[in-house]
N, CA, C and O atoms as a DFTB+ gen file, in Angstrom:
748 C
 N C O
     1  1      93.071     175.069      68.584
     2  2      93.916     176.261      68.488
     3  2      95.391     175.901      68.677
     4  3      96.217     176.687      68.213
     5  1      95.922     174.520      69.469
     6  2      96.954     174.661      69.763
     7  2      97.933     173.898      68.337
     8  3      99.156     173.760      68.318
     9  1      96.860     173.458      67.144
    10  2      97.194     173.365      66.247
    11  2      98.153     174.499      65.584
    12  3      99.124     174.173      64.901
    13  1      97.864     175.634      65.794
    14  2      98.254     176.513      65.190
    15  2      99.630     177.073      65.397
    16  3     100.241     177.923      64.750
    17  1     100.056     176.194      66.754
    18  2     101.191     176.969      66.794
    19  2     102.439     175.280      67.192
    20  3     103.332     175.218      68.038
    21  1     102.016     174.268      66.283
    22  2     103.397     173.365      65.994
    23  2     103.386     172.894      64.793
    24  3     102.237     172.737      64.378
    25  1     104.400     172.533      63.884
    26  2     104.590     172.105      62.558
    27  2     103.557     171.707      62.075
    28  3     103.015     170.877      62.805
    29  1     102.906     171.968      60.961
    30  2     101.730     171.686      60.027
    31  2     102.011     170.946      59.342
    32  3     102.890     171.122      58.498
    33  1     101.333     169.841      59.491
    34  2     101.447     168.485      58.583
    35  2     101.613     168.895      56.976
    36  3     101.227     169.994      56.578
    37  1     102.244     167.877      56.059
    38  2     102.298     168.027      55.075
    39  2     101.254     168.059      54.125
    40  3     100.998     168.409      52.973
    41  1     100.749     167.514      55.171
    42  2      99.069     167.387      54.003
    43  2      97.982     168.904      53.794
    44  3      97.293     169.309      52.858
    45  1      98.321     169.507      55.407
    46  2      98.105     171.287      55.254
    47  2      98.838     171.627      54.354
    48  3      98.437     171.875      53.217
    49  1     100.246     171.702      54.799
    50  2     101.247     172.489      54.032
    51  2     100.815     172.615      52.314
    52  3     100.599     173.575      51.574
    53  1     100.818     171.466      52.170
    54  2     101.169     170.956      50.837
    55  2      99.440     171.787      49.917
    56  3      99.436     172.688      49.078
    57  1      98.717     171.345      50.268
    58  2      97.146     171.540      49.821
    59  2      97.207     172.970      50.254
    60  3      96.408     173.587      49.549
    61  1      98.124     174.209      51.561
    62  2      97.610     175.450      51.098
    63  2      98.819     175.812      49.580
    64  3      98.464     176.788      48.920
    65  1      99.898     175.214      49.167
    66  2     100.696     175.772      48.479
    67  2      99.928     175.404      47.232
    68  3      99.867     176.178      46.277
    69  1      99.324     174.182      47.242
    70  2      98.476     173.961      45.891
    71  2      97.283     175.018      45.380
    72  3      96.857     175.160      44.234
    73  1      96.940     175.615      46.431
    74  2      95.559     176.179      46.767
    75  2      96.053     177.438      45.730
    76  3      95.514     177.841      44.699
    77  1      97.371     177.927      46.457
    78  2      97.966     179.711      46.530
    79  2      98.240     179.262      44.699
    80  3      97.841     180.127      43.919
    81  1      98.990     177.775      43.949
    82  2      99.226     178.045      42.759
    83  2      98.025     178.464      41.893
    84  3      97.946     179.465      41.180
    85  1      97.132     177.531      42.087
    86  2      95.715     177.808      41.327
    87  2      95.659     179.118      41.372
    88  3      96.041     179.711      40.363
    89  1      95.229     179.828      42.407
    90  2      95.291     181.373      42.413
    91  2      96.361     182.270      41.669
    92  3      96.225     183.348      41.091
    93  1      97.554     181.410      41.886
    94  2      98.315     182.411      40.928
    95  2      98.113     181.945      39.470
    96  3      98.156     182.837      38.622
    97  1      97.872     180.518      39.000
    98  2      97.417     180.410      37.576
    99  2      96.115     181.392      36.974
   100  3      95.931     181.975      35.906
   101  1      95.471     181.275      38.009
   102  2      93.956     181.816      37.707
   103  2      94.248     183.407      37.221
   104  3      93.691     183.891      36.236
   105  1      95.100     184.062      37.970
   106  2      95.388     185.690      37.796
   107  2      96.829     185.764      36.793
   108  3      97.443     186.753      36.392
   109  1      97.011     184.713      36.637
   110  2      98.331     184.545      35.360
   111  2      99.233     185.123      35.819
   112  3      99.753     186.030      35.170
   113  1      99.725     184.755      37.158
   114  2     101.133     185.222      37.209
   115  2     101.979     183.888      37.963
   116  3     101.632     183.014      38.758
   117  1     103.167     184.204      37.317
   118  2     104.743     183.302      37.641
   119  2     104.912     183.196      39.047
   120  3     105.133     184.284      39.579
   121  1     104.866     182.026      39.959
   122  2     106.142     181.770      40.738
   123  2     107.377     181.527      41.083
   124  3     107.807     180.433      40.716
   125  1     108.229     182.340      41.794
   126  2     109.718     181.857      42.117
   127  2     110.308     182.846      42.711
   128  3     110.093     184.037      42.489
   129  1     111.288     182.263      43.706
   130  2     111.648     183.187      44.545
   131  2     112.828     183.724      43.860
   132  3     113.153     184.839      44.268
   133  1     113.603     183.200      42.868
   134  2     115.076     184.119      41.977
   135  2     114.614     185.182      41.319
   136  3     115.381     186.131      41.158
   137  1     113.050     185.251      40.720
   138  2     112.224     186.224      40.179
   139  2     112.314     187.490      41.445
   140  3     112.667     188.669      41.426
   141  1     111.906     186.754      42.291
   142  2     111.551     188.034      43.530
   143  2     112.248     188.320      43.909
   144  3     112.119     189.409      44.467
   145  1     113.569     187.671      43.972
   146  2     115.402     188.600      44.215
   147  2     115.843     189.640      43.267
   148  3     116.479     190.686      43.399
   149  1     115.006     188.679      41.716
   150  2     115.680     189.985      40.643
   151  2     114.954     191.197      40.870
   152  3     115.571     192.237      40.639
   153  1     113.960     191.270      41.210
   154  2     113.229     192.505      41.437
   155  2     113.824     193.077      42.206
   156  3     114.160     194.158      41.721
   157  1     114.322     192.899      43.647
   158  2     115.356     193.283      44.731
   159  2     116.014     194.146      43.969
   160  3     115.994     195.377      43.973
   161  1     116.918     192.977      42.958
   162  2     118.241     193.834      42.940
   163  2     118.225     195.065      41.861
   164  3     119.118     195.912      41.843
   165  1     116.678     195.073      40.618
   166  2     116.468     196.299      40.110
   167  2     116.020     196.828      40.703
   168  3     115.845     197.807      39.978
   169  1     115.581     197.079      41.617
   170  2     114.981     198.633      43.200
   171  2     116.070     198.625      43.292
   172  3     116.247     199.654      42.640
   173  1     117.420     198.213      43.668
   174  2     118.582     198.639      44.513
   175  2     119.068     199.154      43.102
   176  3     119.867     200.029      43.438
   177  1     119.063     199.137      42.033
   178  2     119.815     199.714      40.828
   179  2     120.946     198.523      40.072
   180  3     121.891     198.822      39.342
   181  1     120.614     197.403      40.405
   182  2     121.560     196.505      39.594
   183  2     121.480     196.758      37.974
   184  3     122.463     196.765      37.233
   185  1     120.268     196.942      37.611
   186  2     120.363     197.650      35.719
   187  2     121.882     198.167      36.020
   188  3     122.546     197.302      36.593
   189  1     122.388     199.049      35.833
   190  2     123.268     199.729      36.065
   191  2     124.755     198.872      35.521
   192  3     125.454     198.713      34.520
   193  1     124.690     198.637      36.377
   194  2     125.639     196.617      36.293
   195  2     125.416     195.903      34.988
   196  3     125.949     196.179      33.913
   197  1     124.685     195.096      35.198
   198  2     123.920     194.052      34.286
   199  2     122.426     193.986      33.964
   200  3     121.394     193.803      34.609
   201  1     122.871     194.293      32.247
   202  2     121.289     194.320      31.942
   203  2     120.475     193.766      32.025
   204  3     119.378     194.258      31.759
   205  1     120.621     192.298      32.489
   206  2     119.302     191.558      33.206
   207  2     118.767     191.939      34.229
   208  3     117.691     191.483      34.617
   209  1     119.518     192.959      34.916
   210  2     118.547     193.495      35.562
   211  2     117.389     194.952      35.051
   212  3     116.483     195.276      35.819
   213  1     117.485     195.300      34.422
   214  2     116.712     196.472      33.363
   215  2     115.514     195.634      33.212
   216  3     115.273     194.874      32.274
   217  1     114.868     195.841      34.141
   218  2     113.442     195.282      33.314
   219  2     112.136     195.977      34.127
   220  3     112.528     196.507      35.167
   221  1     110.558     196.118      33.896
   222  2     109.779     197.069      34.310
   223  2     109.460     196.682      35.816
   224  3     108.272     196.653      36.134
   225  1     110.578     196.333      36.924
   226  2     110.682     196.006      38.036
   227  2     109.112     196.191      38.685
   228  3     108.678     195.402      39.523
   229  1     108.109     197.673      38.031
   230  2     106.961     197.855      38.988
   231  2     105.840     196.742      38.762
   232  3     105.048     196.420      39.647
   233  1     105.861     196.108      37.294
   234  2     105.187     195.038      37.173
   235  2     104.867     193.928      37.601
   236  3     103.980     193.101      37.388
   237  1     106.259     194.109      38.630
   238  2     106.382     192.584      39.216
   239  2     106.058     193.114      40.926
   240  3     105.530     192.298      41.682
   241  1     106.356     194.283      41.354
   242  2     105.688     194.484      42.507
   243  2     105.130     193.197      43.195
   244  3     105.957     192.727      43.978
   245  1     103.783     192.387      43.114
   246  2     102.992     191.607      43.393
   247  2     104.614     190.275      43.963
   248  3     104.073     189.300      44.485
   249  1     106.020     190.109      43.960
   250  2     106.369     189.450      44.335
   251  2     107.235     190.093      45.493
   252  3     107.781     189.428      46.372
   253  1     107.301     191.623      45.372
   254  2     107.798     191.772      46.833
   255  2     107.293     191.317      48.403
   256  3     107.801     191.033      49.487
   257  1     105.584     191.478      47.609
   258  2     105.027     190.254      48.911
   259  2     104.910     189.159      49.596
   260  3     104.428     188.910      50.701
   261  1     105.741     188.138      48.277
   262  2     105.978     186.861      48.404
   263  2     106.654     187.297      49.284
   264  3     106.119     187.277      50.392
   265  1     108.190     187.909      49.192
   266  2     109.649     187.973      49.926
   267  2     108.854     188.496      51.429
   268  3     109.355     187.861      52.357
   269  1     108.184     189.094      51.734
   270  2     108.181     189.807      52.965
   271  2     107.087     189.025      53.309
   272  3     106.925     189.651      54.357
   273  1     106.061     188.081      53.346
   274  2     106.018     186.921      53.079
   275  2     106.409     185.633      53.682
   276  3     105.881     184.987      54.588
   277  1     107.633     185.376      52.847
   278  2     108.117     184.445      53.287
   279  2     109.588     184.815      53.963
   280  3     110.592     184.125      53.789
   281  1     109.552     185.806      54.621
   282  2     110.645     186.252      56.059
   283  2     109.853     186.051      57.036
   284  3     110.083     185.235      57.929
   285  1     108.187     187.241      56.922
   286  2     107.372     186.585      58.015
   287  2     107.036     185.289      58.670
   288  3     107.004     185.000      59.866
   289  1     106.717     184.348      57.267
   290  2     106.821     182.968      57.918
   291  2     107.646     182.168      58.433
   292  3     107.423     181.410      59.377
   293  1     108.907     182.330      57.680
   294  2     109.746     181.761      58.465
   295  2     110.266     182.478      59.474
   296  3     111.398     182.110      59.788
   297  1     109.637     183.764      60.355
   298  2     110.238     184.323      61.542
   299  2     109.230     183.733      62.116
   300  3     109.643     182.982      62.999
   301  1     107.938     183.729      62.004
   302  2     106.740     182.694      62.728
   303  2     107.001     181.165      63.105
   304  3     106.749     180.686      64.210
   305  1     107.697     180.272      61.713
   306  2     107.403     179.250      62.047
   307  2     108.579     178.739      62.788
   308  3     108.507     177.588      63.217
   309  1     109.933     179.615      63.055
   310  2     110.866     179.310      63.908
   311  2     110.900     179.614      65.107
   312  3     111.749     179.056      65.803
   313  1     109.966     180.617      65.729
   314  2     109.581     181.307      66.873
   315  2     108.811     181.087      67.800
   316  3     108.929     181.263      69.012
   317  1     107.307     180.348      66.650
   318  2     106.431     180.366      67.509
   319  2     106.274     178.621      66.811
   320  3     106.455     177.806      67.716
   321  1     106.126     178.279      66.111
   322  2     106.006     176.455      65.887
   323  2     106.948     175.758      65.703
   324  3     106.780     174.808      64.939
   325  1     107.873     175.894      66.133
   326  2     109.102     175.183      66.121
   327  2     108.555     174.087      67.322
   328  3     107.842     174.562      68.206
   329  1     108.815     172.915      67.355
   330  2     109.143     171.819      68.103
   331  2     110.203     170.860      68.095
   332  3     110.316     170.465      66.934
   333  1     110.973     170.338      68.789
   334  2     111.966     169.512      68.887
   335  2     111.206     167.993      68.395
   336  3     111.878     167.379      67.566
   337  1     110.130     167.446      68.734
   338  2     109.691     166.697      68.308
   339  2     109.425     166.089      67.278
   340  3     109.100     164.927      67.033
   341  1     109.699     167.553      66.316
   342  2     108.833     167.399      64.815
   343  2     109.953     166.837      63.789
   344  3     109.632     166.322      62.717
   345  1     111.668     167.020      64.329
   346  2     112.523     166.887      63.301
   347  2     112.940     165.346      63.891
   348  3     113.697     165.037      64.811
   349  1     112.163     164.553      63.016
   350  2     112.675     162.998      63.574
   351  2     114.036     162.186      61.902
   352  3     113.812     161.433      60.955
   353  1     115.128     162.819      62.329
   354  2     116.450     162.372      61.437
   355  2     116.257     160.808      62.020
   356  3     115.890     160.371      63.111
   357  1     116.607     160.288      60.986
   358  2     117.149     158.779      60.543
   359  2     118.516     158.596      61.796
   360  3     119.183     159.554      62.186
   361  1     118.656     157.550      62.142
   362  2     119.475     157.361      63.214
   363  2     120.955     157.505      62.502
   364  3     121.935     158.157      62.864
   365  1     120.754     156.661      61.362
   366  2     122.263     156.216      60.331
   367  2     122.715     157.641      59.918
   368  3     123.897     157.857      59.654
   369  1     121.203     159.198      59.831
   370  2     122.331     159.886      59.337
   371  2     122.571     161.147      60.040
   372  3     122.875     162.307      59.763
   373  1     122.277     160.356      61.175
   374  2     122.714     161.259      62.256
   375  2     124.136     161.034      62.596
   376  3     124.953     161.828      63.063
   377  1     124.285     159.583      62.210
   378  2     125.683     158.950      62.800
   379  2     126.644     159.370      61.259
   380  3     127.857     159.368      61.469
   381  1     126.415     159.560      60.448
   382  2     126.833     159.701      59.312
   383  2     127.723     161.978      59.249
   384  3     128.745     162.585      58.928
   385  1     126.401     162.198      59.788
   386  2     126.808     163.474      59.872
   387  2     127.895     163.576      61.107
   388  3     129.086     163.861      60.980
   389  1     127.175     163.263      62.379
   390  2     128.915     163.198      63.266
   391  2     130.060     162.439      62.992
   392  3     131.028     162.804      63.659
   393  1     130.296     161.397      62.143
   394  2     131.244     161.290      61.623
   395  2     132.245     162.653      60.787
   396  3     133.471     162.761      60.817
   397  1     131.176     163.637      60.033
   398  2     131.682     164.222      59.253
   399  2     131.874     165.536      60.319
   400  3     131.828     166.597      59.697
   401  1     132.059     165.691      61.646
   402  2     132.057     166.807      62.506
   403  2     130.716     167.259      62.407
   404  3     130.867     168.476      62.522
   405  1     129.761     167.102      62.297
   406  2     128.260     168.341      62.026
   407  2     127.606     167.280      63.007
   408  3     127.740     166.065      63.149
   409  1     126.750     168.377      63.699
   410  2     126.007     167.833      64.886
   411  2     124.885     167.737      64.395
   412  3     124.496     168.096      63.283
   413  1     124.226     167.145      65.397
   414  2     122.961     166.762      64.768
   415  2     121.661     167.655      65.253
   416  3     121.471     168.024      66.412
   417  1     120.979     167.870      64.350
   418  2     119.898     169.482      64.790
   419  2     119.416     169.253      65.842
   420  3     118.987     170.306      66.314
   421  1     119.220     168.275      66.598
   422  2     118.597     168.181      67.846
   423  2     117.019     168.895      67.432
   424  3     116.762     169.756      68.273
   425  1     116.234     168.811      66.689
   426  2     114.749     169.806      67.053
   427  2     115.102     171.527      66.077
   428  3     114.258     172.338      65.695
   429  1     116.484     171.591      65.937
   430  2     116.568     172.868      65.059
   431  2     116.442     172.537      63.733
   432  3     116.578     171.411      63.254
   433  1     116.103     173.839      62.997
   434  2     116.071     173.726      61.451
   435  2     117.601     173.168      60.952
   436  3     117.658     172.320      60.061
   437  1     118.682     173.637      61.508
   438  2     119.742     173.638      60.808
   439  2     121.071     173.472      61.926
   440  3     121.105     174.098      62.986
   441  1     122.165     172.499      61.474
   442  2     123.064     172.145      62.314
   443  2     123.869     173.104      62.638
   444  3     124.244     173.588      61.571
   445  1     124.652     174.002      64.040
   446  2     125.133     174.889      64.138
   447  2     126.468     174.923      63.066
   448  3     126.881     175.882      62.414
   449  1     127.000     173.493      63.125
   450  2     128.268     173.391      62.738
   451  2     128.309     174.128      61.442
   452  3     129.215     174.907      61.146
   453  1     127.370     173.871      60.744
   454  2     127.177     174.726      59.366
   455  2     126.628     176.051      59.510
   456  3     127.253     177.087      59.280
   457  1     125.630     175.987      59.837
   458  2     125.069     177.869      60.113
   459  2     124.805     178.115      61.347
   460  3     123.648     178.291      61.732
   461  1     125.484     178.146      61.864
   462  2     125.527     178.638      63.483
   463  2     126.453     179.962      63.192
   464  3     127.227     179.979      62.235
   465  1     126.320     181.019      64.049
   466  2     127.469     181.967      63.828
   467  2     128.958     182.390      64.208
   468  3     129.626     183.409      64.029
   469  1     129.253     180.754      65.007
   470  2     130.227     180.198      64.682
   471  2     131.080     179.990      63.284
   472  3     132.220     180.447      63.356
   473  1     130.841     179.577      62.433
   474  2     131.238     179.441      60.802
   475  2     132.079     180.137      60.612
   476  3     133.224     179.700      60.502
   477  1     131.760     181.632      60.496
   478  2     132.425     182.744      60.184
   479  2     133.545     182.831      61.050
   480  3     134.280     183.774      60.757
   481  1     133.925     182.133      62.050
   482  2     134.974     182.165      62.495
   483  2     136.435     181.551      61.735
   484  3     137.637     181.786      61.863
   485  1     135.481     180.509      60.762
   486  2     136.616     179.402      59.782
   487  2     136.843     179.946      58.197
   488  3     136.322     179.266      57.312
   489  1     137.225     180.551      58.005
   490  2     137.446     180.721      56.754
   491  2     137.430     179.200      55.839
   492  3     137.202     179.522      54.673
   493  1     137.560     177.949      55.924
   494  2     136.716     177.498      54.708
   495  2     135.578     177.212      55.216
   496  3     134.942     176.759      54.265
   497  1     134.612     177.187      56.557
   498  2     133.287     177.391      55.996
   499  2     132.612     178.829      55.826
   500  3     131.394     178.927      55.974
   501  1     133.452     180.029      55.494
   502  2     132.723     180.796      54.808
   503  2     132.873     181.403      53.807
   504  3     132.314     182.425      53.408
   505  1     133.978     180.513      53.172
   506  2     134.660     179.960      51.820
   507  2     132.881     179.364      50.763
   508  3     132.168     179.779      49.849
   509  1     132.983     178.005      51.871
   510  2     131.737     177.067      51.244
   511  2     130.877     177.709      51.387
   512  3     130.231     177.528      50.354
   513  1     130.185     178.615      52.169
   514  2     129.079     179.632      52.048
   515  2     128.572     180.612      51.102
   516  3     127.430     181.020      50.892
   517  1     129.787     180.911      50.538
   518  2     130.059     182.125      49.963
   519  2     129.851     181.290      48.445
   520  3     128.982     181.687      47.669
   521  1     130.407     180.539      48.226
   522  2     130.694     179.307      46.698
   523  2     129.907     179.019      46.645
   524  3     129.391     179.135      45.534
   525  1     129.057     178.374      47.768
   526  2     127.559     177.828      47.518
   527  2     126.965     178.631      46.940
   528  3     126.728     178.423      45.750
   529  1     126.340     180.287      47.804
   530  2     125.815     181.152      46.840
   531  2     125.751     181.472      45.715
   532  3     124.767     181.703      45.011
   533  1     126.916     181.500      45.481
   534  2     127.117     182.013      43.918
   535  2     126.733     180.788      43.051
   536  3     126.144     181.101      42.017
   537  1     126.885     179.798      43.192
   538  2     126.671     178.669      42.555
   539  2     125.221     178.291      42.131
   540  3     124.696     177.932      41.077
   541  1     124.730     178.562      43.614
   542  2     122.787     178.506      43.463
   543  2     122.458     179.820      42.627
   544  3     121.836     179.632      41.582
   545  1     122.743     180.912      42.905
   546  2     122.651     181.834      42.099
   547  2     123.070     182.094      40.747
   548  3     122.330     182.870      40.143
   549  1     124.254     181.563      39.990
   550  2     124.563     181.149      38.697
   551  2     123.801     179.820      38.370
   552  3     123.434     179.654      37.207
   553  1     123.613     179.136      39.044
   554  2     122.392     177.807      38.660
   555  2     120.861     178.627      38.260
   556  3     120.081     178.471      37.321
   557  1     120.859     179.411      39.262
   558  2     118.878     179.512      39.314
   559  2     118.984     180.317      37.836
   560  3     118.157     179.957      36.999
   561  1     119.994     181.446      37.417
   562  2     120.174     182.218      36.266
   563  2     120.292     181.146      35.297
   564  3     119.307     181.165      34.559
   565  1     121.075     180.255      35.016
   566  2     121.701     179.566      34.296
   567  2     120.410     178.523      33.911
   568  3     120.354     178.172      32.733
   569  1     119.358     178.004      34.854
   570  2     118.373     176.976      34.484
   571  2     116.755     177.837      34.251
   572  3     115.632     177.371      34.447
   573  1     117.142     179.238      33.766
   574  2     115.891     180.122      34.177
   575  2     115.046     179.682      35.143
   576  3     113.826     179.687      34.980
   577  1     115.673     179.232      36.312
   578  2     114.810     180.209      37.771
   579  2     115.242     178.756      38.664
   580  3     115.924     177.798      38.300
   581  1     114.566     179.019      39.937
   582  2     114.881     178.474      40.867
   583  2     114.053     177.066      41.318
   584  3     112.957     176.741      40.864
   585  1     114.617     176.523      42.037
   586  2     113.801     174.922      42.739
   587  2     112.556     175.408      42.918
   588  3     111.666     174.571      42.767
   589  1     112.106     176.873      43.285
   590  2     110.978     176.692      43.830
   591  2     109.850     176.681      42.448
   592  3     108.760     176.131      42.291
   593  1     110.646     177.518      41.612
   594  2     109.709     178.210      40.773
   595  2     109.520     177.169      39.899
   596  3     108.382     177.097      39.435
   597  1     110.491     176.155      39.461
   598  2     110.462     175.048      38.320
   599  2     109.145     174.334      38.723
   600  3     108.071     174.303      38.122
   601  1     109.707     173.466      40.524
   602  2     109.255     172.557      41.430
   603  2     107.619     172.814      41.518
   604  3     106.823     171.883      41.389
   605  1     107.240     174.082      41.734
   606  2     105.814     174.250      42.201
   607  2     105.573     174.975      41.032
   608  3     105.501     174.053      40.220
   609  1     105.383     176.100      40.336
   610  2     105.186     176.759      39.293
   611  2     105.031     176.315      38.246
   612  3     103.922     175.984      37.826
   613  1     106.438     176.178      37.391
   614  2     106.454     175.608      36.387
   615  2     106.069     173.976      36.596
   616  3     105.381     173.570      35.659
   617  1     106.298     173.171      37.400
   618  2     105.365     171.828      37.231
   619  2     104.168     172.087      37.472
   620  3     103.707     170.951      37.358
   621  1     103.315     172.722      37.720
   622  2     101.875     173.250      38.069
   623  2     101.249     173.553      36.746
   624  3     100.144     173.082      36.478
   625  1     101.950     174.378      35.833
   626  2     101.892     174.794      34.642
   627  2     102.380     173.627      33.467
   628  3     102.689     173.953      32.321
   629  1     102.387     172.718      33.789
   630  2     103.035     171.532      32.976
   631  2     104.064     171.427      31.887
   632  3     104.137     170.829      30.814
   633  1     104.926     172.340      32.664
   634  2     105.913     172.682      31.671
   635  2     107.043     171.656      31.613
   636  3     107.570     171.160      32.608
   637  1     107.344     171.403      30.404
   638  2     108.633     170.473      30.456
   639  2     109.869     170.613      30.697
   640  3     110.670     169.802      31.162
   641  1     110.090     172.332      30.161
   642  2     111.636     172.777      31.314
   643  2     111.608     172.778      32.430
   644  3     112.630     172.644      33.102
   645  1     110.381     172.937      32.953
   646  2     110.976     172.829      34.415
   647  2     110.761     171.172      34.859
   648  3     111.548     170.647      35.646
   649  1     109.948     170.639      34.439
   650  2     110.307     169.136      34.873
   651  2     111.980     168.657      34.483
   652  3     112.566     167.872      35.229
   653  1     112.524     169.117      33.475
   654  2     113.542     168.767      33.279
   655  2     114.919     169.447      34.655
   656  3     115.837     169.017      35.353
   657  1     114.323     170.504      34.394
   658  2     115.043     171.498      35.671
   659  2     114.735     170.731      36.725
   660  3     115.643     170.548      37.537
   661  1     113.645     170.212      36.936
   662  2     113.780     169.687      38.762
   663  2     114.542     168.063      38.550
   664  3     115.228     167.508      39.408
   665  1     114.405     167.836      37.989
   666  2     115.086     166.635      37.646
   667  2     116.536     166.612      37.937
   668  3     117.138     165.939      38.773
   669  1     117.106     167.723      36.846
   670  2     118.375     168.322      37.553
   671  2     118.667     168.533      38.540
   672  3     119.724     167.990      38.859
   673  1     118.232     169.089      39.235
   674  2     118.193     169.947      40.435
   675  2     117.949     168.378      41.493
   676  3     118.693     168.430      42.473
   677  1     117.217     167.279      41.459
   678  2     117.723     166.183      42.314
   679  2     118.604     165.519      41.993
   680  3     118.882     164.791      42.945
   681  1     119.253     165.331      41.149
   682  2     120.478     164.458      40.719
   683  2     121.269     165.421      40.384
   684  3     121.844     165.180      39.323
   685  1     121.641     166.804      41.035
   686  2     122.874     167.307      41.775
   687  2     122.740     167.384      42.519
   688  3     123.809     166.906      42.897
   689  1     122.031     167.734      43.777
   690  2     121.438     167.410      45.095
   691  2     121.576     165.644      45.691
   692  3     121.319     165.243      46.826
   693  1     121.965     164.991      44.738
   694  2     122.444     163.620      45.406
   695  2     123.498     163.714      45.049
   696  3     124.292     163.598      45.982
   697  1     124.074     163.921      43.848
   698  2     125.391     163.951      43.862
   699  2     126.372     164.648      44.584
   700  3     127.551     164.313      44.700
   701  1     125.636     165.971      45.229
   702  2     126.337     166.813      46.684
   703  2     126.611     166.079      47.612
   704  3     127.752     165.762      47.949
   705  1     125.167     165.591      48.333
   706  2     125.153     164.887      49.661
   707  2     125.533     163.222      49.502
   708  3     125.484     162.548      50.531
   709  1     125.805     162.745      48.574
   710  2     127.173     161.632      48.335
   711  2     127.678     161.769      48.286
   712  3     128.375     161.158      49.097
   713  1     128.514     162.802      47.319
   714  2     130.038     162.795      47.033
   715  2     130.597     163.636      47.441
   716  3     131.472     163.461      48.289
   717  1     130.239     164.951      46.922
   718  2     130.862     166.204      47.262
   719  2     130.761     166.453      48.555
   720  3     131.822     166.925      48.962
   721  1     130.116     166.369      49.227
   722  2     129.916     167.072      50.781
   723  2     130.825     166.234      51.647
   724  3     131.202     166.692      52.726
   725  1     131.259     164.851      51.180
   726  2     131.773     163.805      52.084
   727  2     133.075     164.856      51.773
   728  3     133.475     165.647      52.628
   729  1     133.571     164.760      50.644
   730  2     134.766     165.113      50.109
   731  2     135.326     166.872      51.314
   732  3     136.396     167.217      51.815
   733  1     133.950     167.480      51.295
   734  2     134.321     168.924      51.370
   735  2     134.602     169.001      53.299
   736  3     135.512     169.608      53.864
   737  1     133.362     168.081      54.025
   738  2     133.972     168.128      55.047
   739  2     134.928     166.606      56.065
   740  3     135.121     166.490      57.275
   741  1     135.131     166.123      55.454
   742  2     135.971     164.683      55.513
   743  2     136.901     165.008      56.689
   744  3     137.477     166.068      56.933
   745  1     136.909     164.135      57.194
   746  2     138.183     165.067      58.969
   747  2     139.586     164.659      58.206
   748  3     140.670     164.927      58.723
């Protein structure tokens, strides 16, 4: 039982997300979480705005559960299975990140220096917050859909856009955390 409440190996993790695609192949429906935002934003009335959002929002219902979902889990797995133990960073880029001012998570998901609610105190990191968004969000539009949906979905489905999409999606993701990120927080 006491399994249940610290980080789940990858080999769980991984084999229930494989488990949940089959099931969604089997009942023929799409994964991705930019899908389950667009639905968001036609309930809130984005049609209105932009016609990508106009679409039969009740059809897709079945992904508002993903979203509420995956808030639950991640309010679970930060609450109740979180361990300090479990986040074992590389020594070099621990030393790499305090060079660049960002502390090192110590056991947290995420370094305060960046999302702590501190940030919002600096106008350029909530400059870079704000840019980032829009950026992932004109990306996930721009590559029809998101890391998750290409990554697990569409490679599940053996699709070649999205292999091409995740492909992308790691070789700008190295090209961030080489170049750009040195550049953006550099003392």
């Amino acid at each position: 039982m006491d399994f249940l409440f610290h980080t789940w190996p990858w080999y769980v993790s991984g084999f229930l997300i494989g488990l949940i695609m089959l099931m969604l192949i089997f009942f023929g429906k799409v994964f991705g979480m930019s899908s389950n935002l667009r639905s968001l934003c036609s309930i809130a009335g984005a049609g209105r705005i932009s016609p990508f959002f106009r679409f039969d929002w009740k059809s897709q219902q079945w992904n508002l559960a993903v979203i509420a979902g995956a808030m639950l889990g991640g309010f679970v797995a930060v609450n109740y299975m979180s361990d300090d133990s479990n986040v074992d960073i590389n020594p070099k880029t621990i030393a790499q990140l305090e060079y660049l001012g960002i502390d090192a998570p110590e056991g947290k998901l995420l370094p305060d220096a960046m999302f702590g609610d501190d940030v919002f105190k600096f106008p350029k990191m909530a400059f870079i917050l704000i840019v980032g968004g829009v950026l992932v969000g004109f990306g996930s539009r721009y590559a029809g859909g998101c890391t998750s949906g290409h990554a697990i979905s569409g490679l599940s489905n053996l699709q070649i856009p999205s292999l091409k999409a995740v492909i992308g999606f790691f070789v700008g993701g190295l090209l961030m955390a080489h170049f750009i990120f040195p550049l953006i927080f550099n003392k």
